[in-house]
C-alpha positions in Angstrom: 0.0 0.0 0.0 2.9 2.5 0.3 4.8 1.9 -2.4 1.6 2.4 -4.3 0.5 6.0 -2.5 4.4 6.6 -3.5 4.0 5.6 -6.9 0.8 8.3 -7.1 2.8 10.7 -5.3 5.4 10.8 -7.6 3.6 10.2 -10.8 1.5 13.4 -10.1 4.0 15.4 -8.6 6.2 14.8 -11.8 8.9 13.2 -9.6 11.2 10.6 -9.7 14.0 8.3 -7.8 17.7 7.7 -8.2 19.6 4.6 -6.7 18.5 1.0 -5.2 19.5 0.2 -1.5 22.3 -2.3 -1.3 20.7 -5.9 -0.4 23.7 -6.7 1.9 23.2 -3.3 3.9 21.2 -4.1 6.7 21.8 -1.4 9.1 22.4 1.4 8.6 22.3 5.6 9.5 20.7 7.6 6.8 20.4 11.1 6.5 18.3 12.8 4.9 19.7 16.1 3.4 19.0 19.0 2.7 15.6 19.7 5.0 14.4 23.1 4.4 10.9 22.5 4.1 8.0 20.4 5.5 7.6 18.9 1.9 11.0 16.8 2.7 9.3 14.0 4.9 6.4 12.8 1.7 9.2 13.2 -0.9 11.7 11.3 1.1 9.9 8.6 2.5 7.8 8.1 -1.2 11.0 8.4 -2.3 13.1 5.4 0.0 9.2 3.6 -0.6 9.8 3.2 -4.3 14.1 2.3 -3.6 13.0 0.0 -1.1 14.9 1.0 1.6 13.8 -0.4 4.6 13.8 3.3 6.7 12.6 4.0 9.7 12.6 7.2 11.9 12.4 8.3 15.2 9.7 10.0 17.8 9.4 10.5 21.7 8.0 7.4 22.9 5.3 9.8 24.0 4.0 10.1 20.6 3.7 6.7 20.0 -0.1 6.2 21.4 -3.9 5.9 20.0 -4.5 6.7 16.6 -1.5 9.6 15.9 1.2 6.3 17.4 -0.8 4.2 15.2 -0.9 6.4 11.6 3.4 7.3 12.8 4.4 3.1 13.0 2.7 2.9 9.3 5.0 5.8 8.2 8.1 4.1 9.6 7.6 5.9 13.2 9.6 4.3 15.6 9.4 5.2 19.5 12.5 6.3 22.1 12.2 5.6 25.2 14.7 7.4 27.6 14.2 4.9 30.0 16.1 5.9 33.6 19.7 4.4 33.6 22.0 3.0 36.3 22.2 6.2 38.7 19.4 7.7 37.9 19.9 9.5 34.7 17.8 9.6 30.8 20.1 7.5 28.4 20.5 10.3 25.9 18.8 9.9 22.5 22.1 9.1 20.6 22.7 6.0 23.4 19.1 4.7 22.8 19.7 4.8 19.1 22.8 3.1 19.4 21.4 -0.2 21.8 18.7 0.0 18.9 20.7 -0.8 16.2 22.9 -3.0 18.4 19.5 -5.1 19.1 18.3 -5.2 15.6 19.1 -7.5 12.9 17.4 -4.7 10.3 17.7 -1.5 11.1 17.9 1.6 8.9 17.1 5.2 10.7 16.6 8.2 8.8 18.3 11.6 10.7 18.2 14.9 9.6 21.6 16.6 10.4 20.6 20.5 10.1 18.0 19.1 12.7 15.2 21.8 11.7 13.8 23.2 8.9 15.5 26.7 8.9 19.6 27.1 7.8 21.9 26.3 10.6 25.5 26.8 10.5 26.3 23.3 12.2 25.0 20.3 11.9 24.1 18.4 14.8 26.5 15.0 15.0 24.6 12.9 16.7 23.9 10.7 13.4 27.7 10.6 13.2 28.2 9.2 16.7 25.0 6.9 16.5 26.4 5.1 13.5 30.1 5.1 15.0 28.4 3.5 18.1 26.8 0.9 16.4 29.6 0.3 13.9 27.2 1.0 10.7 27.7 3.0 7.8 25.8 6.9 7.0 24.3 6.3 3.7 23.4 9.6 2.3 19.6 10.3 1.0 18.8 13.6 -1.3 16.3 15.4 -2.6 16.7 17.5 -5.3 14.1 19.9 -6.3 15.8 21.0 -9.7 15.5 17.7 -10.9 12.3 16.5 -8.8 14.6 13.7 -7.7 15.1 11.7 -4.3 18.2 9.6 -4.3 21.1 7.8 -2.8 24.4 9.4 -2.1 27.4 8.0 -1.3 28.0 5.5 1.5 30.5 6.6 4.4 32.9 4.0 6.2 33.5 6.1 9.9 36.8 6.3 10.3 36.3 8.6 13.6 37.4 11.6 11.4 34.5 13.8 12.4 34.8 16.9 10.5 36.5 15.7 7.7 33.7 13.1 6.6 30.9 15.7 7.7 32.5 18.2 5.4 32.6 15.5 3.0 29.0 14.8 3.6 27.9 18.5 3.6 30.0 18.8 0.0 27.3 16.4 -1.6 24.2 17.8 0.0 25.3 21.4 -1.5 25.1 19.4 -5.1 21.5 19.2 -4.9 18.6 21.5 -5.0 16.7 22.1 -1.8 12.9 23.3 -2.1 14.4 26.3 -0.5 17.3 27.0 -1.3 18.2 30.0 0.6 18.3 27.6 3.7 20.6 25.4 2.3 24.0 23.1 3.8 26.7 25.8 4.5 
């Protein structure tokens, strides 16, 4: 039923989609680049629908109930729970990814870096230090609103080389077109 809502999506939005996940990838961190408007989320997840990649995303646990927790887990909506840790503190959302992934035998979670809708100068890491918890690659995911195209970008080995492979990553995303493009990767 998604791919086919996809399908419509794209076929009347004059879109289209560039790239197949790899079969032998089964975890994974993908981010989703750029994010300037609310648009991303249907053109990326139609998008990711039609490559069949197996993405998921996350929400506070909180969000996850009646009807709203039903409609998000048939978009790909997957809860966090900051459950209380040894000593009394919230495992921080980056350690609850991580034991995710580490627990999962599938596992691909869609992050966007800039973290909002609006230009930052920074991206937030976390994705970074997820995937270099969890020992999985960051597949890159596009849109690019030139070309009405969602795609798949490069795959990134960590080597632990923070800035250097963000930069790298930032390089692509300023290749593509975002819907608005004055909010775009610095």
């Amino acid at each position: 039923m998604k791919k086919l809502l996809a399908k419509f999506v794209f076929w009347i939005s004059g879109w289209s989609f560039n790239g197949t996940w790899p079969k032998d990838l089964r975890k994974a961190v993908l981010i989703a680049i750029p994010h300037t408007s609310n648009w991303d989320l249907v053109y990326a997840l139609a998008g990711f629908y039609l490559m069949e990649v197996p993405v998921k995303y996350t929400i506070k646990q909180e969000m996850m109930v009646g009807p709203l927790g039903w409609f998000l887990k048939q978009l790909g909506g997957i809860g966090i729970d900051r459950k209380r840790i040894p000593g009394g503190k919230r495992q921080t959302y980056t350690q609850a990814m991580i034991n995710m992934l580490d627990e999962a035998d599938d596992l691909v979670i869609m992050v966007t870096p800039e973290g909002t809708r609006s230009q930052v100068k920074k991206w937030k890491t976390g994705f970074y230090h997820i995937a270099l918890g969890a020992n999985v690659p960051v597949v890159i995911g596009y849109l690019d609103y030139e070309k009405k195209e969602a795609g798949l970008g490069p795959l990134f080995k960590l080597t632990g080389d923070l800035d250097a492979q963000v930069e790298e990553m930032k390089a692509f995303g300023r290749s593509v077109t975002p819907r608005h493009p004055e909010k775009g990767i610095l």
